[in-house]
MMTF fields as JSON, N, C-alpha, C and O atoms, coordinates in Angstrom:
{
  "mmtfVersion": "1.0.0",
  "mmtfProducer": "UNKNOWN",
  "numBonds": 479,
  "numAtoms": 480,
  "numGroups": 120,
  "numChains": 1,
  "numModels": 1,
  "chainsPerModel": [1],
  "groupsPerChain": [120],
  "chainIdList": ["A"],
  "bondAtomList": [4, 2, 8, 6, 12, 10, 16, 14, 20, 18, 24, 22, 28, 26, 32, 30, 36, 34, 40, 38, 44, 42, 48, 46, 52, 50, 56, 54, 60, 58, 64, 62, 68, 66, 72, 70, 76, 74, 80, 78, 84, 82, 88, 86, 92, 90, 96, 94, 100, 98, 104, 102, 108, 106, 112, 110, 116, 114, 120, 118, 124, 122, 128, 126, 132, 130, 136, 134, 140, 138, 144, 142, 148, 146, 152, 150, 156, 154, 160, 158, 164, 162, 168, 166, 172, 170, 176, 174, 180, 178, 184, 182, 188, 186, 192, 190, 196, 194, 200, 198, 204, 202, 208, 206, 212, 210, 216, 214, 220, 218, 224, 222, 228, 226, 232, 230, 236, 234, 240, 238, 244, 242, 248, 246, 252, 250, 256, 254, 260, 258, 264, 262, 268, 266, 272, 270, 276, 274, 280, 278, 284, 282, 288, 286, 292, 290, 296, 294, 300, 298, 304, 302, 308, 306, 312, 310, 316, 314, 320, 318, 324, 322, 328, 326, 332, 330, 336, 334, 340, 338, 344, 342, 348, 346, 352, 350, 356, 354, 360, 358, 364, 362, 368, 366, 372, 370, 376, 374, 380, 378, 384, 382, 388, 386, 392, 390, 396, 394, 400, 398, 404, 402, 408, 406, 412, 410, 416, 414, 420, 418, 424, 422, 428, 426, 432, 430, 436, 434, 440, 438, 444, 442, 448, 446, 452, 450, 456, 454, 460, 458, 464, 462, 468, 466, 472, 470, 476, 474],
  "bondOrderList": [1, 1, 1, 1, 1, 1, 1, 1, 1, 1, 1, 1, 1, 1, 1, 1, 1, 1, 1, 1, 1, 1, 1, 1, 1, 1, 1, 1, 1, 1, 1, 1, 1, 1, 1, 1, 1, 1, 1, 1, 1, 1, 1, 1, 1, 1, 1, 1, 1, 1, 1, 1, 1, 1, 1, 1, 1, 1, 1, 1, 1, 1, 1, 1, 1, 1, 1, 1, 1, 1, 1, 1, 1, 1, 1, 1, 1, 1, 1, 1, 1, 1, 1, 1, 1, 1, 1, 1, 1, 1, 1, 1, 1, 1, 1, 1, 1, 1, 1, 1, 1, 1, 1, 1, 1, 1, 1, 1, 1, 1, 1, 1, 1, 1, 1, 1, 1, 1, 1],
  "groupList": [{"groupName": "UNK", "atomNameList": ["N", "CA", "C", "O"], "elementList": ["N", "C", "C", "O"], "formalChargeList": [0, 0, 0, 0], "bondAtomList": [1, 0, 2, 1, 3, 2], "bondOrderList": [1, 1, 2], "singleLetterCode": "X", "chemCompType": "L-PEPTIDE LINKING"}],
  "groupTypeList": [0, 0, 0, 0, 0, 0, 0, 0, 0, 0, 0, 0, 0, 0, 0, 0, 0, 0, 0, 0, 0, 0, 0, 0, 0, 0, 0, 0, 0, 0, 0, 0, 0, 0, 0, 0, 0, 0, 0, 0, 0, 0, 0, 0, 0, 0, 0, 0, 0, 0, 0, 0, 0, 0, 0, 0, 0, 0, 0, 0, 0, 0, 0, 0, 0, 0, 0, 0, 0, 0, 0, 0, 0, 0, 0, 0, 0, 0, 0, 0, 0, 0, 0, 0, 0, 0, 0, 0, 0, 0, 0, 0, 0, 0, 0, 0, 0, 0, 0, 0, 0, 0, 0, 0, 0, 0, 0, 0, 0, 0, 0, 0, 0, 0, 0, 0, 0, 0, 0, 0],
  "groupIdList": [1, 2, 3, 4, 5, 6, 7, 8, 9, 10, 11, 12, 13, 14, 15, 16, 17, 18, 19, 20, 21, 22, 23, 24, 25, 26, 27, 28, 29, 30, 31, 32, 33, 34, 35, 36, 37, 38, 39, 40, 41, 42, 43, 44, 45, 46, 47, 48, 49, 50, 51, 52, 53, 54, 55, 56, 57, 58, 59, 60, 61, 62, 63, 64, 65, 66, 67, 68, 69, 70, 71, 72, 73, 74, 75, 76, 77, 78, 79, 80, 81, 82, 83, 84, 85, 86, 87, 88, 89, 90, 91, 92, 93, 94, 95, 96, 97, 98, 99, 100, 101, 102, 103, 104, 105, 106, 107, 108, 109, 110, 111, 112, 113, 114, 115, 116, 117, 118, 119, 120],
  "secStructList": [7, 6, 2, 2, 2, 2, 2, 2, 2, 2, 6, 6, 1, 6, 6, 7, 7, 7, 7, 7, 7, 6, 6, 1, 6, 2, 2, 2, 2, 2, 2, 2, 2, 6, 6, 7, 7, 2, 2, 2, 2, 1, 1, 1, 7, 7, 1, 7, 3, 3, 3, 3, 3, 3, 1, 1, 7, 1, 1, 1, 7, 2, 2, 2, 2, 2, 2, 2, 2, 2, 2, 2, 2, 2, 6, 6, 6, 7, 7, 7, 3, 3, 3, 3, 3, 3, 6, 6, 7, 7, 6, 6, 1, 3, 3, 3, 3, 7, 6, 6, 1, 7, 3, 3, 3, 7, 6, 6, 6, 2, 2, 2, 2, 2, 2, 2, 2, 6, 6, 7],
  "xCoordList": [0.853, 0.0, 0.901, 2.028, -0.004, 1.337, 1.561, 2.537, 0.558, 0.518, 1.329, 1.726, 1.837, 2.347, 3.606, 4.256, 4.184, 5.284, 5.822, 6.753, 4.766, 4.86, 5.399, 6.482, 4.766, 4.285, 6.005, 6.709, 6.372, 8.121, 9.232, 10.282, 8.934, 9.795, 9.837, 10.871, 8.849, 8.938, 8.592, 8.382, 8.539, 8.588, 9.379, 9.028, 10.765, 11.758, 11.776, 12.6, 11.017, 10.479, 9.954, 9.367, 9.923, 9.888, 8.171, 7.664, 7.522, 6.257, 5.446, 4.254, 5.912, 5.209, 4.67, 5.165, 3.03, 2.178, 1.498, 0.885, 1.797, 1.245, -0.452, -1.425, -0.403, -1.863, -2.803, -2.303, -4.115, -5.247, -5.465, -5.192, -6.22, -6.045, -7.093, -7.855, -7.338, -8.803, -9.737, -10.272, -10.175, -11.54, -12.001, -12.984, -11.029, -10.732, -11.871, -11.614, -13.079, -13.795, -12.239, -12.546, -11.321, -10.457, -10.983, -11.272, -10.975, -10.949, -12.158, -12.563, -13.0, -14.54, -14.467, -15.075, -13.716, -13.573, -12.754, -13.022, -11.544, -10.573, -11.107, -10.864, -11.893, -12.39, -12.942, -12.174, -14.07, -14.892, -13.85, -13.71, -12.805, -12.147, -11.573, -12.271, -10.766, -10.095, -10.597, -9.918, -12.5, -13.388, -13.499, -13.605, -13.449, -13.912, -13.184, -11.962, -14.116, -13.603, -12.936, -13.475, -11.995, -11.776, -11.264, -10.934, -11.239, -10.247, -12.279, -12.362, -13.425, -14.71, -15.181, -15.87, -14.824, -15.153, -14.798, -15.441, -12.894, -12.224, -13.007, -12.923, -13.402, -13.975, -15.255, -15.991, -15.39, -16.918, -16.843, -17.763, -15.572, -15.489, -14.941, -13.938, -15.622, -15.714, -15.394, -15.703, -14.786, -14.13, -12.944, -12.599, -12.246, -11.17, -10.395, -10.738, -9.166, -8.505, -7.1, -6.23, -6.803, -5.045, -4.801, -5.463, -3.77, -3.607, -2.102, -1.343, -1.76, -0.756, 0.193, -0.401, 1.517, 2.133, 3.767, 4.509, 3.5, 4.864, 5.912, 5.252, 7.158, 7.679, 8.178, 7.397, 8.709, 9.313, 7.905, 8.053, 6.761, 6.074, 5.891, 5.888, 5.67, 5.941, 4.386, 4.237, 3.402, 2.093, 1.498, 0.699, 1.902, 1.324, 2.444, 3.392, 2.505, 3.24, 3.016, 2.253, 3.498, 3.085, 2.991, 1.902, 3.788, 4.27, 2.663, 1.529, 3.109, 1.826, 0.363, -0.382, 0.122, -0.977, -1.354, -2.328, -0.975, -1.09, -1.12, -1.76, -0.341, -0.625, -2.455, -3.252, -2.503, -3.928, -5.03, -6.024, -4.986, -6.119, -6.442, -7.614, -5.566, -5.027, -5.474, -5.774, -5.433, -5.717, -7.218, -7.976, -7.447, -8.928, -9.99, -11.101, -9.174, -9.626, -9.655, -10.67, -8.538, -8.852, -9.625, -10.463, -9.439, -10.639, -11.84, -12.587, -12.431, -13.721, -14.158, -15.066, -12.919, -13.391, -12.803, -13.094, -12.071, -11.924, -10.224, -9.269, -10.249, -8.886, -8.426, -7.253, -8.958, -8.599, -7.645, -8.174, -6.623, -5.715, -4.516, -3.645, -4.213, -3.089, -2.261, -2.737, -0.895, -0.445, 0.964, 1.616, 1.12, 2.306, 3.065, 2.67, 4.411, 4.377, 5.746, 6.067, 6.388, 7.121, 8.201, 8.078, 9.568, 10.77, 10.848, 10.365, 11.515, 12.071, 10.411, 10.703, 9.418, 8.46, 7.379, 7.049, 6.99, 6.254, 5.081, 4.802, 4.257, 2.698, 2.184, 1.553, 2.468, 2.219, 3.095, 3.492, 3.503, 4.126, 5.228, 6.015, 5.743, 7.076, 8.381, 8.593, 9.297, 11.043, 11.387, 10.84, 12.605, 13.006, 13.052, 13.102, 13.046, 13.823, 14.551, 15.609, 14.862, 16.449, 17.406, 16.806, 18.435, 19.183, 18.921, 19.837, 17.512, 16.897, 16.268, 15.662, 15.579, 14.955, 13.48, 12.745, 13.209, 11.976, 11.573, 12.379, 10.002, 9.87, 9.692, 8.875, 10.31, 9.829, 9.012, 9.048, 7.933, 7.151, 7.739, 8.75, 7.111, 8.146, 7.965, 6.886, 8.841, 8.932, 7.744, 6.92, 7.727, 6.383, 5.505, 6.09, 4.348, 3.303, 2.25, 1.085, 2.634, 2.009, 1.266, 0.075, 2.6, 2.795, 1.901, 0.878, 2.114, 1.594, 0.127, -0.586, -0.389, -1.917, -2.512, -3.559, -1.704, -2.498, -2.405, -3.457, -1.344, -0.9, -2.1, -2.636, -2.551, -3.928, -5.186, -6.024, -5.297, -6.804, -6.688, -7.732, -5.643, -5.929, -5.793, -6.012, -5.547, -5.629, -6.88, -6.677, -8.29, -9.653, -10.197, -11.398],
  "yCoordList": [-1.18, 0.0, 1.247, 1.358, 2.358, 3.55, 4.291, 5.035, 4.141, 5.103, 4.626, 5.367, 3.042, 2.473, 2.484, 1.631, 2.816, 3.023, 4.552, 4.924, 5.191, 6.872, 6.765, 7.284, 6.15, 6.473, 5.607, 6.318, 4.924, 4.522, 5.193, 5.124, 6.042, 6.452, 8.122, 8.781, 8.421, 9.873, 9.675, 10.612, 8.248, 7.866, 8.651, 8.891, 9.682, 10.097, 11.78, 12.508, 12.137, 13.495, 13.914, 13.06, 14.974, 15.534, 15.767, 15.892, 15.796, 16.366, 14.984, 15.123, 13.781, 12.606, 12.036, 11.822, 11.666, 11.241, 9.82, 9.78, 8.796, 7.57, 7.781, 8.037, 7.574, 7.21, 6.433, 5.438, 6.703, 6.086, 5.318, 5.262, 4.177, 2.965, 2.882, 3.849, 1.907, 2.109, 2.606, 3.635, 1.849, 1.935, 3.047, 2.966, 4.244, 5.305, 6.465, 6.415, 7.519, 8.358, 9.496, 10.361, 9.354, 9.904, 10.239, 11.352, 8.905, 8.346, 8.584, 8.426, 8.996, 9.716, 11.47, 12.097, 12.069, 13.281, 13.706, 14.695, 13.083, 13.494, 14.184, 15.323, 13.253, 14.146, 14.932, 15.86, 15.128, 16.647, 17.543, 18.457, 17.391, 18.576, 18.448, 19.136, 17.962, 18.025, 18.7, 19.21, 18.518, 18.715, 20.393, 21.05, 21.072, 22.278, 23.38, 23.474, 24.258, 25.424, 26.56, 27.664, 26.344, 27.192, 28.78, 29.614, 28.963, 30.556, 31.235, 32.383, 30.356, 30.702, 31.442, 32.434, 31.001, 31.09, 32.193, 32.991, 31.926, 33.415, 35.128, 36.284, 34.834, 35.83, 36.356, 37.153, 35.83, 36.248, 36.874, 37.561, 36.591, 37.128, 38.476, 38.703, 39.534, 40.779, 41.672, 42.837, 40.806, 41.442, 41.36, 40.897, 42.065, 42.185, 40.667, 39.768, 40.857, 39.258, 39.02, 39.841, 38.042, 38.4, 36.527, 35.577, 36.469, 35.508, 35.3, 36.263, 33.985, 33.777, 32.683, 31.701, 32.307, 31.26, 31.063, 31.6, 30.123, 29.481, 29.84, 29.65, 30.238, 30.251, 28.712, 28.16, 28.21, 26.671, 25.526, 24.466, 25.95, 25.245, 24.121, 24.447, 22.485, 21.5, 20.978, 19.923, 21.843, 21.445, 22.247, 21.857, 23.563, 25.023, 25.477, 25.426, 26.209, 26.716, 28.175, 28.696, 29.0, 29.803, 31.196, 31.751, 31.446, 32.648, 32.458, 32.916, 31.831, 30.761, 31.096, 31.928, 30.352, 30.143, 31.747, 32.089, 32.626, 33.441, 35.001, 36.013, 34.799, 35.301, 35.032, 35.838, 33.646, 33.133, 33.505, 33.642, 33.708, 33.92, 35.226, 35.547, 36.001, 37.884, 38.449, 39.62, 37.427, 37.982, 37.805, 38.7, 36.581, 36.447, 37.419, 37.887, 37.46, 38.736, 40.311, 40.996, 40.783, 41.784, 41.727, 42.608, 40.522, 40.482, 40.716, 40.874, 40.817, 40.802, 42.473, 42.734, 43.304, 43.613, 44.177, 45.257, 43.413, 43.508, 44.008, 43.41, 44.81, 46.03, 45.29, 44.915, 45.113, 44.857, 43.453, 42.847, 42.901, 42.098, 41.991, 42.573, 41.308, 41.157, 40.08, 39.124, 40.131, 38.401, 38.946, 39.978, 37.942, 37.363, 35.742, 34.58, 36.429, 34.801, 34.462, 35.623, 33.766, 34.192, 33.003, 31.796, 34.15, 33.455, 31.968, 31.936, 30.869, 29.616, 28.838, 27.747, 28.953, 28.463, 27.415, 27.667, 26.465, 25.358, 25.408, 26.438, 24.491, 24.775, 25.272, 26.301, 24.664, 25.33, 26.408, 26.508, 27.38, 29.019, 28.455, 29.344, 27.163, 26.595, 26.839, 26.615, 27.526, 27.016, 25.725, 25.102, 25.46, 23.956, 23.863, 24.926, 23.003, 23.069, 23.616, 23.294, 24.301, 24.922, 24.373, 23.577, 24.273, 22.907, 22.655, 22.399, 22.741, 21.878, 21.468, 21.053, 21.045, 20.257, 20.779, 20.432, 21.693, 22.28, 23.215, 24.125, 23.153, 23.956, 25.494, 25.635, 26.425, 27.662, 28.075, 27.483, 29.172, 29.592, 30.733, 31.295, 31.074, 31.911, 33.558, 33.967, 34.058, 35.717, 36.181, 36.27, 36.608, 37.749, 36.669, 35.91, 36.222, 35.402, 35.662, 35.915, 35.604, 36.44, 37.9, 38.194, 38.786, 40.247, 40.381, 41.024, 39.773, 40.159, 39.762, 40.377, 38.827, 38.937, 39.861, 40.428, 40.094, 40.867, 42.204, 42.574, 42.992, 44.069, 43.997, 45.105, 43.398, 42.998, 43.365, 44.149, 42.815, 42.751, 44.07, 44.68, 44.492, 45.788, 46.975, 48.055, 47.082, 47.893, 47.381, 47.336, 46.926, 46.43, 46.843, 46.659],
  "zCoordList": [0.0, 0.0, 0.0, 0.482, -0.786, -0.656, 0.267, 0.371, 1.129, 2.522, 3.386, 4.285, 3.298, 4.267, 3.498, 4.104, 2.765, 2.36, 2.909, 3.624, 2.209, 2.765, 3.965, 4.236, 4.724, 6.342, 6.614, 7.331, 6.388, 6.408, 6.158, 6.797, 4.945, 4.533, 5.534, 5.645, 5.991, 6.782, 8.235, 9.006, 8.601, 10.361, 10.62, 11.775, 10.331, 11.401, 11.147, 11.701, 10.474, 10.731, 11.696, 12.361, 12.076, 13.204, 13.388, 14.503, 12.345, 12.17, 11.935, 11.662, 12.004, 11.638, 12.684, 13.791, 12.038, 13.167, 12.405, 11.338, 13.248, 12.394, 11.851, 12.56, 10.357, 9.637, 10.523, 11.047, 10.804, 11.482, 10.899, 9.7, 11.762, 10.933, 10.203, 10.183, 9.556, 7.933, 8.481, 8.068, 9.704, 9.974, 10.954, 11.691, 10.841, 11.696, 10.879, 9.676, 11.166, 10.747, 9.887, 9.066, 10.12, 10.045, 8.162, 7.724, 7.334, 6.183, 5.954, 4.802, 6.916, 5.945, 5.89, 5.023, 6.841, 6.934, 6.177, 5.495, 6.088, 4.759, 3.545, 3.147, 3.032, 1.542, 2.09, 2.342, 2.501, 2.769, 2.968, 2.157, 4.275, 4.087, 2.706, 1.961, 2.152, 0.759, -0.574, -1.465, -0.436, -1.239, -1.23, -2.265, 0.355, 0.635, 0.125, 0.01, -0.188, -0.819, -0.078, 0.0, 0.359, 1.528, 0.925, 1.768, 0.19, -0.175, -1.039, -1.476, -1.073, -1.051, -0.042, -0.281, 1.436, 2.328, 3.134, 3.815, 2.722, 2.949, 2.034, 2.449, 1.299, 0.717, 1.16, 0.579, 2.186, 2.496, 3.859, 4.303, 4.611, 5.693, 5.645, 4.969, 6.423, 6.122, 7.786, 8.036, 8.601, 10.135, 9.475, 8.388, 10.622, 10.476, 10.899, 11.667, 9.99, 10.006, 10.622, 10.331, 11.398, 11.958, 11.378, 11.797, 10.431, 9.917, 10.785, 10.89, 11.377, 11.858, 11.757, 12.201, 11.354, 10.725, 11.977, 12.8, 11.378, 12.087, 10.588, 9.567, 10.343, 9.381, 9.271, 8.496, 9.518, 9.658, 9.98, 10.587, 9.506, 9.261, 8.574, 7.387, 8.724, 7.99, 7.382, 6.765, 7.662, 7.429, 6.562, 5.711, 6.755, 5.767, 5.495, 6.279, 3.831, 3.728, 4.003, 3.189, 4.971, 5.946, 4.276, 4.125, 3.579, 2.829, 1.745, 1.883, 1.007, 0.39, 0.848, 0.329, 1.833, 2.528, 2.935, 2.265, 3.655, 3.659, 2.782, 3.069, 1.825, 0.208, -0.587, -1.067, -0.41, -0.875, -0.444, -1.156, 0.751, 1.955, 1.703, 1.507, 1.683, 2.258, 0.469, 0.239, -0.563, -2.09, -1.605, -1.228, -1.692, -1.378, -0.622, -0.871, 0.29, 1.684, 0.989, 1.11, 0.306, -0.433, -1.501, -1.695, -2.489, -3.764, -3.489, -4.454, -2.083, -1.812, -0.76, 0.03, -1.322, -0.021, 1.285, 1.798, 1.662, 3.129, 3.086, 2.591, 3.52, 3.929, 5.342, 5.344, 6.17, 7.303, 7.66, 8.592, 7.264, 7.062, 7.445, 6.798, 8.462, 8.736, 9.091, 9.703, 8.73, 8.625, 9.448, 9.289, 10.279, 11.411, 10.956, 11.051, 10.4, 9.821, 11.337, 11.591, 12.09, 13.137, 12.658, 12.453, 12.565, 11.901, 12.944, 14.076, 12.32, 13.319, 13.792, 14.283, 13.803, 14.672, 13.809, 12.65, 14.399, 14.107, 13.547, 12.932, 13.605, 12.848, 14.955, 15.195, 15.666, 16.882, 17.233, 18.394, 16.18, 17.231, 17.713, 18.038, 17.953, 18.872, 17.871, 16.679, 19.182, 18.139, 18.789, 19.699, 17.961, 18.561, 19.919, 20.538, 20.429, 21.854, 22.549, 22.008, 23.474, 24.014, 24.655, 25.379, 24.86, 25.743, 27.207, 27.99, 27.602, 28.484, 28.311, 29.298, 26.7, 25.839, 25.567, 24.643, 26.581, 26.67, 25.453, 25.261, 24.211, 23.09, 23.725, 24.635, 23.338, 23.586, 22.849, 21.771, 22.941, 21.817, 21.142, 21.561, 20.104, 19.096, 19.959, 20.388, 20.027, 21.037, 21.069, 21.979, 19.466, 19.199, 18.945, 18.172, 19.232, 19.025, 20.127, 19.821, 21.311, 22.231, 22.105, 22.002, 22.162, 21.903, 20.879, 21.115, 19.466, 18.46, 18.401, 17.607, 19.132, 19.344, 20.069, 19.757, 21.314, 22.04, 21.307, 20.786, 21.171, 20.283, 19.011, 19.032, 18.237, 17.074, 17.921, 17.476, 19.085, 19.614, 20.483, 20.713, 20.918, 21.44, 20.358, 20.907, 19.215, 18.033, 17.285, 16.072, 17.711, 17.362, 18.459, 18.66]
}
């Protein structure tokens, strides 16, 4: 099977989470999300937006993803846009570890939310 090849060949990534097994809802939800129109959806929202990325993201491509959204968001409309992509940090805001093994979160990720919601 190719998933179980996949799923071998990227066991030692840092971001790898073993495939659910067949009979997991996992494998009915997949398509719907896959199916959904999501940059549709972005266009319709008309608040103001704080888009936020890990730069070293292994799930989104943070530059990308946020380019798409933020076209969408203006094609329709909406001025109010803003994107935080945070150098070094994960799909969770985390940098690596520090040498007490513990993830720190990325500096500004904090700051920069609260700093957004108190300028709203």
């Amino acid at each position: 099977m190719r998933l179980d090849s996949l799923a071998a060949a990227l066991r030692d990534r840092s971001w790898f989470f073993p495939p659910p097994p067949p009979d997991d809802a996992y494998w009915v939800l997949s398509p719907m999300f896959a199916g959904h129109r999501t940059l549709e959806w972005w266009s319709r929202v008309r608040v103001p937006v704080l888009l936020v990325y890990g730069a070293d993201d292994q799930r989104v491509q943070a530059a990308r993803s946020a380019e798409r959204i933020a076209a969408a968001l203006h094609g329709a409309g909406n001025s109010d846009v803003t994107v935080q992509i945070h150098p070094g940090a994960d799909h969770t805001f985390r940098l690596a570890p520090g040498p007490g093994g513990w993830p720190v979160t990325a500096p500004g990720y904090v700051p920069g939310l609260l700093d957004w919601l108190a300028k709203r």
